[in-house]
mmCIF file of the N, C-alpha and C atoms, coordinates in Angstrom:
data_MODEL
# 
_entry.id   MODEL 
# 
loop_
_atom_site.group_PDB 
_atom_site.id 
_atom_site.type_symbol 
_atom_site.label_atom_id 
_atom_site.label_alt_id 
_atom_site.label_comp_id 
_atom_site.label_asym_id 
_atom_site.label_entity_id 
_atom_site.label_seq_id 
_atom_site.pdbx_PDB_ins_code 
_atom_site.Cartn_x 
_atom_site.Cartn_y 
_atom_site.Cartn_z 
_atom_site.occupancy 
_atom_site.B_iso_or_equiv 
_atom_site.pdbx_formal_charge 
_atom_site.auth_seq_id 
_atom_site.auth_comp_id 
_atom_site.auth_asym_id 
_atom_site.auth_atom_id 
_atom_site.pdbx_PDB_model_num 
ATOM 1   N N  . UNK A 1 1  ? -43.908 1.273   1.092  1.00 0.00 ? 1  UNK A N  1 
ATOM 2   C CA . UNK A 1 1  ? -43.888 0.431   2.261  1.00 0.00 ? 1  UNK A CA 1 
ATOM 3   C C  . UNK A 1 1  ? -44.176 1.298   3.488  1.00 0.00 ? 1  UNK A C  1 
ATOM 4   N N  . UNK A 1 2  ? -45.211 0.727   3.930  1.00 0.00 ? 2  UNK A N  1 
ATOM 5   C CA . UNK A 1 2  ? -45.409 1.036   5.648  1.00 0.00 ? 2  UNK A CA 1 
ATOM 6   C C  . UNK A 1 2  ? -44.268 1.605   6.753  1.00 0.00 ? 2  UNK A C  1 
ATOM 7   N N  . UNK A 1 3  ? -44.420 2.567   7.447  1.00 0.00 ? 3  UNK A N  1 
ATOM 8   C CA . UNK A 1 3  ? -43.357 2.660   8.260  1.00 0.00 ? 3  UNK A CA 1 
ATOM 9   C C  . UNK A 1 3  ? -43.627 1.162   9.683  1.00 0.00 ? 3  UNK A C  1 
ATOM 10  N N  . UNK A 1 4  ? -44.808 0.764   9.406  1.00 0.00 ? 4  UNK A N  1 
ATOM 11  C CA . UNK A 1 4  ? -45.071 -0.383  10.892 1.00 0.00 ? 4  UNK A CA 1 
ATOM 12  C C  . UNK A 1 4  ? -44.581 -1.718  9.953  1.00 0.00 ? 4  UNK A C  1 
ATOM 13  N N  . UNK A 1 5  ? -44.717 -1.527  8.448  1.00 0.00 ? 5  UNK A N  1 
ATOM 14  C CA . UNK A 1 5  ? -44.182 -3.046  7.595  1.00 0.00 ? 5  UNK A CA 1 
ATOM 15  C C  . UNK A 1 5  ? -42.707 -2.789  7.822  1.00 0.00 ? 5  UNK A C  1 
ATOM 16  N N  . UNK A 1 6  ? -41.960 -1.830  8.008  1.00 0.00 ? 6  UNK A N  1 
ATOM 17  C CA . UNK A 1 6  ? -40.612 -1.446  7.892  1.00 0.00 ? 6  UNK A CA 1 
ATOM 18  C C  . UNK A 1 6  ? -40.160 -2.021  9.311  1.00 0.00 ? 6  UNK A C  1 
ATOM 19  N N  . UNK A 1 7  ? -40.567 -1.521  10.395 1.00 0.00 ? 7  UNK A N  1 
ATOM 20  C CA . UNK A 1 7  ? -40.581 -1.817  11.985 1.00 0.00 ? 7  UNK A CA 1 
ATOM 21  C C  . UNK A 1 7  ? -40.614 -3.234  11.901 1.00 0.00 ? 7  UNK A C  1 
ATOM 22  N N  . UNK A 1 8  ? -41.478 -3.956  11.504 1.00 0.00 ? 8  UNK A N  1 
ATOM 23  C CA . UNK A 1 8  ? -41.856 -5.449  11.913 1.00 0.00 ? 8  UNK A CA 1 
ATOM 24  C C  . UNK A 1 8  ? -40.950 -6.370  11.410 1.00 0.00 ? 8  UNK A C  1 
ATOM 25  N N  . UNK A 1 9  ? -40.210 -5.713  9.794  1.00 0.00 ? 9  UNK A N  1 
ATOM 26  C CA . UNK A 1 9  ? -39.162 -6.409  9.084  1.00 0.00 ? 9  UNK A CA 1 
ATOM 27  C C  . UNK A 1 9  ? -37.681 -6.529  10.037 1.00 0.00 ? 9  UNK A C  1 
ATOM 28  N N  . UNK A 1 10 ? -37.168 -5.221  10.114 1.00 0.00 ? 10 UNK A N  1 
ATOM 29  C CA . UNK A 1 10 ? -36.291 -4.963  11.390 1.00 0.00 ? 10 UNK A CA 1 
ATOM 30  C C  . UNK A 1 10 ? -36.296 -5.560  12.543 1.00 0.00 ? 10 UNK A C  1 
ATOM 31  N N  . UNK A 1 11 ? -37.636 -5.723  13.121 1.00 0.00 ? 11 UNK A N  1 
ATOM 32  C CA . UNK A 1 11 ? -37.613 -6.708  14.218 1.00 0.00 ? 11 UNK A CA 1 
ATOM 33  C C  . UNK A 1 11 ? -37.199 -7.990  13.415 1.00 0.00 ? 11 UNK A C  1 
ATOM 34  N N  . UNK A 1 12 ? -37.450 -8.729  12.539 1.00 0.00 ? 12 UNK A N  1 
ATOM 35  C CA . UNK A 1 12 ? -37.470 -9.721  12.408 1.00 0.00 ? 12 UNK A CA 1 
ATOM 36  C C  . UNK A 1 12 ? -35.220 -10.281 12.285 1.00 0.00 ? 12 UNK A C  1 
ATOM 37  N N  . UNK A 1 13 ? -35.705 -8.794  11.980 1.00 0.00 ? 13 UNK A N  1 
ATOM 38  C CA . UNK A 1 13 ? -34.135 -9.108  11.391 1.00 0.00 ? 13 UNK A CA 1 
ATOM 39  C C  . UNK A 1 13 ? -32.862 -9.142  12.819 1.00 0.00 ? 13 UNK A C  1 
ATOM 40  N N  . UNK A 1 14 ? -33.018 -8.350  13.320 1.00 0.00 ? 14 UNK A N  1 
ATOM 41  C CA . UNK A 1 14 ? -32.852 -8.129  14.406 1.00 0.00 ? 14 UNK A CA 1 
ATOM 42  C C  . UNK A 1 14 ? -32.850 -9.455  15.562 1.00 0.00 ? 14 UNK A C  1 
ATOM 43  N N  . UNK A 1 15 ? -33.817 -10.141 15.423 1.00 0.00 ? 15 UNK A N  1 
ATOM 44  C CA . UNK A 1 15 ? -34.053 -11.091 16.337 1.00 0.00 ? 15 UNK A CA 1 
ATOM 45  C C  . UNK A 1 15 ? -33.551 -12.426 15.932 1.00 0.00 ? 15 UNK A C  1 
ATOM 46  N N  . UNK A 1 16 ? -33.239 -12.609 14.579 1.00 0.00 ? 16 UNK A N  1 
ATOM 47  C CA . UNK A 1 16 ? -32.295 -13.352 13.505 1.00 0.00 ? 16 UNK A CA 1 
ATOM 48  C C  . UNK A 1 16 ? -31.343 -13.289 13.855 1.00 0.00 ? 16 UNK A C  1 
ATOM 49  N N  . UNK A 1 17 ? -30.837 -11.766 14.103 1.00 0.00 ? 17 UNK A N  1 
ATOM 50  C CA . UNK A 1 17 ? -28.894 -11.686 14.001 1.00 0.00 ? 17 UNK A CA 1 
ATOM 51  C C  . UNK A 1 17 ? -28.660 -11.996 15.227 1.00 0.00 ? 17 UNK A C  1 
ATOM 52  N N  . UNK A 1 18 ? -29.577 -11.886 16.457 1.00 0.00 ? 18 UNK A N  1 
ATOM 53  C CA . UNK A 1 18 ? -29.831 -11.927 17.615 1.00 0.00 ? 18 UNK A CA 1 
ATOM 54  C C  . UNK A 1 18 ? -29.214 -14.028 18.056 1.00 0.00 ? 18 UNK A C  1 
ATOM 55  N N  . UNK A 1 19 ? -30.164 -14.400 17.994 1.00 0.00 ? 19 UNK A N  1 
ATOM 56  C CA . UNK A 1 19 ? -29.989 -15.751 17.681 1.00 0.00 ? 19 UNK A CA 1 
ATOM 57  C C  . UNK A 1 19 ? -28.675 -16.149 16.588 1.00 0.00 ? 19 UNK A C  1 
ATOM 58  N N  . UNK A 1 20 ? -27.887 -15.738 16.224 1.00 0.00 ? 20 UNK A N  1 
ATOM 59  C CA . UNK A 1 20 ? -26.773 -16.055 15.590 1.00 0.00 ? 20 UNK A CA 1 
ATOM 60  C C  . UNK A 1 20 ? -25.633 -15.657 16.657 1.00 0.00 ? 20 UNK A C  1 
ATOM 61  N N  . UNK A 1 21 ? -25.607 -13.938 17.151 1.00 0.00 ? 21 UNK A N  1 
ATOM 62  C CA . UNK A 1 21 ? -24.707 -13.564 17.685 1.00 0.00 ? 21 UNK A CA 1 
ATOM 63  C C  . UNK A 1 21 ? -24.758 -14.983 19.523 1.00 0.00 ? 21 UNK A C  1 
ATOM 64  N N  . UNK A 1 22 ? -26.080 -15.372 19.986 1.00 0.00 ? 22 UNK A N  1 
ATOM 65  C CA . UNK A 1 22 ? -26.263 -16.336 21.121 1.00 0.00 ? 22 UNK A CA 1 
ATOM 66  C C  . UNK A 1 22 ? -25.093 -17.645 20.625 1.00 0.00 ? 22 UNK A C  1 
ATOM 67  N N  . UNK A 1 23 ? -25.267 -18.266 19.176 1.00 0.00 ? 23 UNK A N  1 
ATOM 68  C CA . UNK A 1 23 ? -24.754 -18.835 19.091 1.00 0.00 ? 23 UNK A CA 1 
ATOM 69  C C  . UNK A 1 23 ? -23.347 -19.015 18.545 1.00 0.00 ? 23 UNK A C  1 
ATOM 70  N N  . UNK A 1 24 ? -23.143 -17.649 18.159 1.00 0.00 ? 24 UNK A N  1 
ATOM 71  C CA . UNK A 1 24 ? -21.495 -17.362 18.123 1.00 0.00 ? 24 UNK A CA 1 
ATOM 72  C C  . UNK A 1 24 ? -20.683 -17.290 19.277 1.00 0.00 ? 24 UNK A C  1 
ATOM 73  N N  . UNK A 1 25 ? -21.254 -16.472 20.146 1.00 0.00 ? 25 UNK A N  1 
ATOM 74  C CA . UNK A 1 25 ? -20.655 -16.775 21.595 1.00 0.00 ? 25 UNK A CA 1 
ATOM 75  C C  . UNK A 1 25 ? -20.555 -18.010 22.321 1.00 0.00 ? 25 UNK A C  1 
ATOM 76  N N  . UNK A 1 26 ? -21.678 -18.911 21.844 1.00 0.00 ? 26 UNK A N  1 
ATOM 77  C CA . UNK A 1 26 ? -21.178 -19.923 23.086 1.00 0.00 ? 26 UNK A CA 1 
ATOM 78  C C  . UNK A 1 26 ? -20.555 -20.822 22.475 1.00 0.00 ? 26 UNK A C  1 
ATOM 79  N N  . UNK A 1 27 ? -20.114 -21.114 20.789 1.00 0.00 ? 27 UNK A N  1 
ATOM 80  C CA . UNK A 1 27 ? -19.196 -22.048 20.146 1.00 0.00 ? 27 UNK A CA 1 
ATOM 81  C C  . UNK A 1 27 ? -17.821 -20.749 20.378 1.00 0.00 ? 27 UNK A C  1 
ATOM 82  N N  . UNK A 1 28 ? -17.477 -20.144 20.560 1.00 0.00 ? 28 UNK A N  1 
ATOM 83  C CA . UNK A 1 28 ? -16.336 -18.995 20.675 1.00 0.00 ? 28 UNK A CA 1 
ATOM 84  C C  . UNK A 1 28 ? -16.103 -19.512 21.767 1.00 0.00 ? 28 UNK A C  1 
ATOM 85  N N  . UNK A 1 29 ? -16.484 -19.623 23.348 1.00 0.00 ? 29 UNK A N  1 
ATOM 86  C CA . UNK A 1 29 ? -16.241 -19.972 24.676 1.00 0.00 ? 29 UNK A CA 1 
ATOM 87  C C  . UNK A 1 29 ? -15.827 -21.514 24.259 1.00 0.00 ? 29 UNK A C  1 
ATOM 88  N N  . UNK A 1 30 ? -16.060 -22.415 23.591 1.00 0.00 ? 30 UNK A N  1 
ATOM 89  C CA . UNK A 1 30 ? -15.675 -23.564 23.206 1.00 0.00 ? 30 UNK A CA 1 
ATOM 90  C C  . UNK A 1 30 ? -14.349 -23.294 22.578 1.00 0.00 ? 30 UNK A C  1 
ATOM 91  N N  . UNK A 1 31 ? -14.301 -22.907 21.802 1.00 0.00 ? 31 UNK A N  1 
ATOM 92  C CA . UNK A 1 31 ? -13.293 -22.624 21.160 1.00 0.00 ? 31 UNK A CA 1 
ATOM 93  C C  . UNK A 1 31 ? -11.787 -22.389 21.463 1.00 0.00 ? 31 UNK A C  1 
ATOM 94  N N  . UNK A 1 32 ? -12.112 -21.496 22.304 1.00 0.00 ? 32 UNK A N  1 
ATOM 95  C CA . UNK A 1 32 ? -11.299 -20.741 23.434 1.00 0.00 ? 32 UNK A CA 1 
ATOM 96  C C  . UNK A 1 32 ? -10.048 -21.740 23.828 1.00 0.00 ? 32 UNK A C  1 
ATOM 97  N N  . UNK A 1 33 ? -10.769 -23.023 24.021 1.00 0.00 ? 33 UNK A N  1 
ATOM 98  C CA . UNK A 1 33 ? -9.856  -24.100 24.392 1.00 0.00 ? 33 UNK A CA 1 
ATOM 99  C C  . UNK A 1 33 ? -8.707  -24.734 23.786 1.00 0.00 ? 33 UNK A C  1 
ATOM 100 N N  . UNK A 1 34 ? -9.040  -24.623 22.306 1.00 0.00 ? 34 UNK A N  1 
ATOM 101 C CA . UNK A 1 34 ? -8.239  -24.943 21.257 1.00 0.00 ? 34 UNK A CA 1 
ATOM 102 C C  . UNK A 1 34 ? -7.515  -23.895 20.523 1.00 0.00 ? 34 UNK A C  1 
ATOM 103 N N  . UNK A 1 35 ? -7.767  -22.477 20.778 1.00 0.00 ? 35 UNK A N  1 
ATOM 104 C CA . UNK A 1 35 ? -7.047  -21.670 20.196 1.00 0.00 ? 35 UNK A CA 1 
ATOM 105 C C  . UNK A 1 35 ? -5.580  -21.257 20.898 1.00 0.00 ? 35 UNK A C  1 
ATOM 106 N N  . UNK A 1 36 ? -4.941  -20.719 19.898 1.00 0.00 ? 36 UNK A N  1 
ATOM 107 C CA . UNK A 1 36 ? -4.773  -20.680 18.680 1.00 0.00 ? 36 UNK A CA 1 
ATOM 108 C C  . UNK A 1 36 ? -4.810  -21.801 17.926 1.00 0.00 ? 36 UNK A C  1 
ATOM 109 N N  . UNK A 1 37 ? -5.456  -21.934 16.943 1.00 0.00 ? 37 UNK A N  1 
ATOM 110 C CA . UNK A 1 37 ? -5.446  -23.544 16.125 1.00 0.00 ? 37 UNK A CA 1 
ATOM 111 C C  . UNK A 1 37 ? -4.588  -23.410 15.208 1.00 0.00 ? 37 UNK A C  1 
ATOM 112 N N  . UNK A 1 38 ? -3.169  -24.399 15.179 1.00 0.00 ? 38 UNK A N  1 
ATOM 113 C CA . UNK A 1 38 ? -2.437  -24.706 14.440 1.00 0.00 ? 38 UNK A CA 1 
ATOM 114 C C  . UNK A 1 38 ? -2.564  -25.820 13.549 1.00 0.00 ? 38 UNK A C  1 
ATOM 115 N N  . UNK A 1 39 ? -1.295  -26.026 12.408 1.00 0.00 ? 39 UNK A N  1 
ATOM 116 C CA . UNK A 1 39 ? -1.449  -27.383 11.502 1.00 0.00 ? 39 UNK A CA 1 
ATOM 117 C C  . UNK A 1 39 ? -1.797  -28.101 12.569 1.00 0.00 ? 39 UNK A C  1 
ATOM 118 N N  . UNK A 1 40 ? -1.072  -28.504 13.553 1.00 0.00 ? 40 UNK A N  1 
ATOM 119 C CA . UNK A 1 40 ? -1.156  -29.958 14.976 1.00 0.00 ? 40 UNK A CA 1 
ATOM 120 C C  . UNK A 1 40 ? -2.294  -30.274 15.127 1.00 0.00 ? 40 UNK A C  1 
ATOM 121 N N  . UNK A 1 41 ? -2.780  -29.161 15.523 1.00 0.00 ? 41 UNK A N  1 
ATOM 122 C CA . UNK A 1 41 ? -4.314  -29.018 16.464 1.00 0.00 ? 41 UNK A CA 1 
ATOM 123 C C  . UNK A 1 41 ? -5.363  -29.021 15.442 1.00 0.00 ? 41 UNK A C  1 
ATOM 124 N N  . UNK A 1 42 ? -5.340  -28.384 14.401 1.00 0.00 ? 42 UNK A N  1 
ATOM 125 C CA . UNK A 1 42 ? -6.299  -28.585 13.533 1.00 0.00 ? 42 UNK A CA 1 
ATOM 126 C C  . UNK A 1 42 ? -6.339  -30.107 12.731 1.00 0.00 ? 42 UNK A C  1 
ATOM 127 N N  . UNK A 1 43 ? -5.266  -31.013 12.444 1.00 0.00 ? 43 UNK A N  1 
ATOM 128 C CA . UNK A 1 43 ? -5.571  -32.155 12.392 1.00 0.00 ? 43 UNK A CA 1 
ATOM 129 C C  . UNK A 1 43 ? -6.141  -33.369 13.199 1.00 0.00 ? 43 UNK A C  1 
ATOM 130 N N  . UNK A 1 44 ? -5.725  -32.783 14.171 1.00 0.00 ? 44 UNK A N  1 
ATOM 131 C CA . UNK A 1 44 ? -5.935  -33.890 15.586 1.00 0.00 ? 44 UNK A CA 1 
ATOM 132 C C  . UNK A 1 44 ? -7.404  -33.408 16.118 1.00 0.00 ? 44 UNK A C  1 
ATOM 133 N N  . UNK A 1 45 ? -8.077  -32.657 15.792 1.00 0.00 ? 45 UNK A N  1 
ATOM 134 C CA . UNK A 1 45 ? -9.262  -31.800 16.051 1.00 0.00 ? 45 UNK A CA 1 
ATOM 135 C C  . UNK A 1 45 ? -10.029 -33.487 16.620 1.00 0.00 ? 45 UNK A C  1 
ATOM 136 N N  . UNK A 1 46 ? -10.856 -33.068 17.721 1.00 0.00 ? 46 UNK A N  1 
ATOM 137 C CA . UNK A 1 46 ? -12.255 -34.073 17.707 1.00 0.00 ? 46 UNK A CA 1 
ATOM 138 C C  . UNK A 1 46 ? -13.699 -34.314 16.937 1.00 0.00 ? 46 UNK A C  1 
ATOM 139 N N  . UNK A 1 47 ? -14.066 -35.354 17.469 1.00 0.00 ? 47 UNK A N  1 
ATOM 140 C CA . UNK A 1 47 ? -15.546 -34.646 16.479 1.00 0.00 ? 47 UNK A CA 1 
ATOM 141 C C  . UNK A 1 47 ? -16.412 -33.497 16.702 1.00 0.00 ? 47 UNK A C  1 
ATOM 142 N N  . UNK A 1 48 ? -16.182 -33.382 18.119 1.00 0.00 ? 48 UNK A N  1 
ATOM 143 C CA . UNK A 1 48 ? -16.800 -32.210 18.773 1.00 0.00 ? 48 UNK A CA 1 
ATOM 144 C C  . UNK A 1 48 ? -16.030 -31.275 18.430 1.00 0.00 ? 48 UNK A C  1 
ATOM 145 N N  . UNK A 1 49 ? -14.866 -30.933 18.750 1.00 0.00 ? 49 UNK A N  1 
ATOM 146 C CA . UNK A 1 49 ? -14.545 -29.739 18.173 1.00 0.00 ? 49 UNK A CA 1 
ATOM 147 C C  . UNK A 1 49 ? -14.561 -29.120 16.930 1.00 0.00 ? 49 UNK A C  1 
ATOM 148 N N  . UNK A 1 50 ? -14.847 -30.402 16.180 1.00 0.00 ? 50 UNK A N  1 
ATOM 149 C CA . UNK A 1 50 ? -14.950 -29.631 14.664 1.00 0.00 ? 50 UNK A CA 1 
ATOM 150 C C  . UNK A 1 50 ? -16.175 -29.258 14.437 1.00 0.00 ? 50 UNK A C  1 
ATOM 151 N N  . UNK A 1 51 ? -17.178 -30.100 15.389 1.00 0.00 ? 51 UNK A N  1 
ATOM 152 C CA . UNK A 1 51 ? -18.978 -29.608 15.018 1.00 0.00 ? 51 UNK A CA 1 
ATOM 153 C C  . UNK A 1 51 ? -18.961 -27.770 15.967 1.00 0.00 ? 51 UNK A C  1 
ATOM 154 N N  . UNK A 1 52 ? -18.218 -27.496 16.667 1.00 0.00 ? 52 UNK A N  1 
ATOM 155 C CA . UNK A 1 52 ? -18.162 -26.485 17.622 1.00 0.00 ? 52 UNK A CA 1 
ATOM 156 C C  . UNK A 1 52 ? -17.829 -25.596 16.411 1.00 0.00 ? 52 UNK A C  1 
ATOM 157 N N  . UNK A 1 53 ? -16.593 -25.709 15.514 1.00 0.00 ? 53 UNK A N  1 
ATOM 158 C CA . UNK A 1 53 ? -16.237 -24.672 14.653 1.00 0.00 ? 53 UNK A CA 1 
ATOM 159 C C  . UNK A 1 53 ? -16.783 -24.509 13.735 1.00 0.00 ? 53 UNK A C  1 
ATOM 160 N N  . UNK A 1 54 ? -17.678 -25.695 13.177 1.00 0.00 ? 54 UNK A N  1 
ATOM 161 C CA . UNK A 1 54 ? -18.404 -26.153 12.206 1.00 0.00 ? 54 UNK A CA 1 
ATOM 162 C C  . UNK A 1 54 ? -19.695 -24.692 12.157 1.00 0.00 ? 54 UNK A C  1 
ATOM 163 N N  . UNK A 1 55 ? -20.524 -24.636 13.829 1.00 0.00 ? 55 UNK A N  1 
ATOM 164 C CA . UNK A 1 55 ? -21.289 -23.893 14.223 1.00 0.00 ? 55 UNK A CA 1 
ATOM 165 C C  . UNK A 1 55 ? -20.976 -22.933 14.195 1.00 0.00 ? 55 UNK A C  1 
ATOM 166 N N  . UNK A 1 56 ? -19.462 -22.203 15.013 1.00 0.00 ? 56 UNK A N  1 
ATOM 167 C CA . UNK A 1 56 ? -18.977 -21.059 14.732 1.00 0.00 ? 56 UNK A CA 1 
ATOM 168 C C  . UNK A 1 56 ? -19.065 -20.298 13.458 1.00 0.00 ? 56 UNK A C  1 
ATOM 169 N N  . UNK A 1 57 ? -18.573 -21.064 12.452 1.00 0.00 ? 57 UNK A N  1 
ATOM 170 C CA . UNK A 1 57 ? -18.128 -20.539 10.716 1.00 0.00 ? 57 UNK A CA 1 
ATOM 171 C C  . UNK A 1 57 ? -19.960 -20.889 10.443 1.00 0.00 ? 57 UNK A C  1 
ATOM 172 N N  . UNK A 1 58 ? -20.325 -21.613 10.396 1.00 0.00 ? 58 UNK A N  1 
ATOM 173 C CA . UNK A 1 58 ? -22.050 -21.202 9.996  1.00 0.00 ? 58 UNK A CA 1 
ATOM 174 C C  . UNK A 1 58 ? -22.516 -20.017 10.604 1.00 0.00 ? 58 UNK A C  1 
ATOM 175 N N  . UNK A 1 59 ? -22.840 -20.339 11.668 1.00 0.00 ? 59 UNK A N  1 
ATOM 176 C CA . UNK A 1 59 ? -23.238 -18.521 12.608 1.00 0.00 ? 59 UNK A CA 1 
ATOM 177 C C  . UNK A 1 59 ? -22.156 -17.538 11.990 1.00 0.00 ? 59 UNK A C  1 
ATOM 178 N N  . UNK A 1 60 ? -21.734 -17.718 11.726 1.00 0.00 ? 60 UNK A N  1 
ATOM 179 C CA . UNK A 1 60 ? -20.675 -16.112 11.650 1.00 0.00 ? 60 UNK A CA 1 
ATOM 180 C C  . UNK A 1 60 ? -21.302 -16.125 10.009 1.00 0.00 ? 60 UNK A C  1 
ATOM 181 N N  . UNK A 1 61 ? -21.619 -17.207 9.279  1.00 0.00 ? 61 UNK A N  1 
ATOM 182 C CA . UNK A 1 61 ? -21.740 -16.602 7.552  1.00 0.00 ? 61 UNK A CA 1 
ATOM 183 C C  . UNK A 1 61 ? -23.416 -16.058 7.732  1.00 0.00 ? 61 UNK A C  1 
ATOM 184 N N  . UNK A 1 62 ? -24.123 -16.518 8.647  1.00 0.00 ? 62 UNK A N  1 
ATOM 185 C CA . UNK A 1 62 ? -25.694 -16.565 8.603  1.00 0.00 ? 62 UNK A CA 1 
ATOM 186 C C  . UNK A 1 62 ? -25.492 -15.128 9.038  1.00 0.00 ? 62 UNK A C  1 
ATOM 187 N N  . UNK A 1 63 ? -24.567 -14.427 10.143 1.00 0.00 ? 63 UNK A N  1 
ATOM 188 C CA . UNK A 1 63 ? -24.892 -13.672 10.598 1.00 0.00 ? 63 UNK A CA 1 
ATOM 189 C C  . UNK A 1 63 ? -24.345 -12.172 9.678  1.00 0.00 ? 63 UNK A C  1 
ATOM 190 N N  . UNK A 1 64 ? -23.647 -12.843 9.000  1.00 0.00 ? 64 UNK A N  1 
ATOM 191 C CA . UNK A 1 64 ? -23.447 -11.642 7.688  1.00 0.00 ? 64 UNK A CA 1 
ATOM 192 C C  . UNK A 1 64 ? -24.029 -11.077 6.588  1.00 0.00 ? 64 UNK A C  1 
ATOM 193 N N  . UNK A 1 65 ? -24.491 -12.746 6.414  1.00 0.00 ? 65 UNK A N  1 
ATOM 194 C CA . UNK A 1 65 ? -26.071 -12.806 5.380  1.00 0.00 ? 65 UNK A CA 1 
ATOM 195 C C  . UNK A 1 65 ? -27.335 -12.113 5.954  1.00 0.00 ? 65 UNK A C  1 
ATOM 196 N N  . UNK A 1 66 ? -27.498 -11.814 6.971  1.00 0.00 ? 66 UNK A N  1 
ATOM 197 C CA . UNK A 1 66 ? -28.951 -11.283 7.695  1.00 0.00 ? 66 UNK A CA 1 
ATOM 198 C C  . UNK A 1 66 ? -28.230 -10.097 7.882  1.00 0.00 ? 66 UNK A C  1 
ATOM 199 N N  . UNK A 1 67 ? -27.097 -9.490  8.491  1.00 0.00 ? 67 UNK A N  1 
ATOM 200 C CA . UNK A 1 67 ? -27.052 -8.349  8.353  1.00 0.00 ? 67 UNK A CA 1 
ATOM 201 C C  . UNK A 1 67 ? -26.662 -7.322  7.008  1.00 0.00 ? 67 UNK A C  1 
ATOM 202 N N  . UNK A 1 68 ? -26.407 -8.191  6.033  1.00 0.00 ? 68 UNK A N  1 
ATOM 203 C CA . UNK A 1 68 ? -26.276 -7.659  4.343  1.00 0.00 ? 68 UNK A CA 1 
ATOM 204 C C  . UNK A 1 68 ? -27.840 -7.173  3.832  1.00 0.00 ? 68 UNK A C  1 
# 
């Protein structure tokens, strides 16, 4: 393999984890509101807040998977 095929992969990867870490932060600033989440709070959750954590726990597995 190319050292410029090696470069271009890295970018790619890079700009992947990039776009995960954007969207870990701004469901985390959401989050923020409801934490610490207890039994209470985690039942009574909204729809929004669960699509917020929903995003969080996806971004955080995508972003483990691209950096593995």
């Amino acid at each position: 393999m190319t050292q410029d095929i090696i470069i271009e992969k890295l970018e790619k990867i890079f700009y992947e984890c990039d776009k995960h870490l954007q969207r870990i932060n701004s469901s985390s600033k959401k989050l923020e509101l409801i934490m610490p989440l207890n039994k209470e709070k985690y039942l009574n959750l909204t729809e929004d807040e669960i699509q917020v954590l929903d995003q969080f726990l996806f971004r955080f597995g995508k972003l483990h998977d691209a950096m593995g």
